[in-house]
KELODO-75978 format. One record per residue (C-alpha): residue in three letters; x, y, z. Coordinates in steps of 0.001 Angstrom, whole numbers, plus 500000, padded with zeros to 6 digits. Layout:
<fikols>
ALAXYZ ...
</fikols>
This chain:
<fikols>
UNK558321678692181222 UNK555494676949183661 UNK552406679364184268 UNK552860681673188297 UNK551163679246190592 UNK551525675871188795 UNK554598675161190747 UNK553202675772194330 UNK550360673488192526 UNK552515670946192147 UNK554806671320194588 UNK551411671261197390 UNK550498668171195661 UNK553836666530196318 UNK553926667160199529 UNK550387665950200553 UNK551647662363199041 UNK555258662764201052 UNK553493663833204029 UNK550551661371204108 UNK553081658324203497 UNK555574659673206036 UNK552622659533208483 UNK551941656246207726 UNK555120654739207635 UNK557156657093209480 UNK555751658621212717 UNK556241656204216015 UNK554097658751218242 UNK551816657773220308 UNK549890660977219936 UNK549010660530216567 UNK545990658878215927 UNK543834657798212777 UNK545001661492210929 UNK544551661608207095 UNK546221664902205152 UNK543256666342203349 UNK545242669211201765 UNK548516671452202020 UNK548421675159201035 UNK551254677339200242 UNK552366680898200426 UNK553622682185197201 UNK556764682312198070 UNK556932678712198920 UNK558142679040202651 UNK555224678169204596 UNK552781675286204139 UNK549588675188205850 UNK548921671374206220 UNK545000670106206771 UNK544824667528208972 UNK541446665668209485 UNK541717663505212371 UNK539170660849213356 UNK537624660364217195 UNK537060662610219914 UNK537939666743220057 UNK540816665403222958 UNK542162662987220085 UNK542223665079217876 UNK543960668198219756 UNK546676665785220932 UNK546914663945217158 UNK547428667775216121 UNK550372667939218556 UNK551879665046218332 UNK552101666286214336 UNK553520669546215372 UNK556235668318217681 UNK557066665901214648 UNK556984668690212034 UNK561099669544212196 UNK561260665357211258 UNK558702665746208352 UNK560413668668206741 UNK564039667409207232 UNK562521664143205267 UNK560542666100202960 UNK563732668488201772 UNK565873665064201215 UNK562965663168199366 UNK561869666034197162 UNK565822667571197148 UNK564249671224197899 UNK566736673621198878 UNK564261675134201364 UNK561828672905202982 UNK558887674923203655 UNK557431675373207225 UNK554996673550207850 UNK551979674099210373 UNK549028671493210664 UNK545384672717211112 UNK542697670451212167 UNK540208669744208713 UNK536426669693209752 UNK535520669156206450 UNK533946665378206716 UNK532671666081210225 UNK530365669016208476 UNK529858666807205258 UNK528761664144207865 UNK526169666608210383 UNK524831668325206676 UNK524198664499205305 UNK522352663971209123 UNK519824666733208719 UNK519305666204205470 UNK517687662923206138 UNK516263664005208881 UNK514261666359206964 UNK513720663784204073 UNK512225661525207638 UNK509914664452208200 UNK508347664345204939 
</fikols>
């Protein structure tokens, strides 16, 4: 038996990679700009994945990357259930990642205090 929690591990894992290629290979829309997956969380129950989308360029880019990944998200988990052969795809819902634009505005004052020394 596998330790509760190592298969939504895993499971999260695989579908970053599947999502993340089917982004790059498989998305024709327009909407979607310069959009890397940064991480996918489930629910325990494996239903619902909460996909974290950072998403280069301005806040209008990256509110109509984030929609042009939702209207696509009935594609992605139709691919995802053959690719993976998961009797339920999970839902999935994208949320916009602000993790490198914080990383980036932390790194700016930091040097600006280092400047100020």
């Amino acid at each position: 038996m596998s330790v509760p929690g190592r298969r939504a591990e895993r499971l999260a894992h695989q579908l970053r990679n599947e999502i993340a290629e089917l982004m790059e290979r498989g998305l024709k829309d327009p909407r979607i700009g310069f959009a890397t997956v940064t991480r996918v969380e489930l629910t325990p129950d494996l239903r619902h994945a909460s996909v974290r989308v950072s998403v280069m360029g301005s806040d209008e880019a990256q509110h109509a990357s984030l929609a042009g990944l939702s209207s696509a998200s009935g594609y992605l988990r139709h691919e995802i259930a053959q690719r993976l052969r998961l009797r339920y795809a999970p839902e999935l819902t994208f949320v916009l990642d602000h993790g490198a634009e914080d990383s980036e505005r932390i790194e700016t004052l930091l040097q600006k205090l280092k400047d100020e020394r």
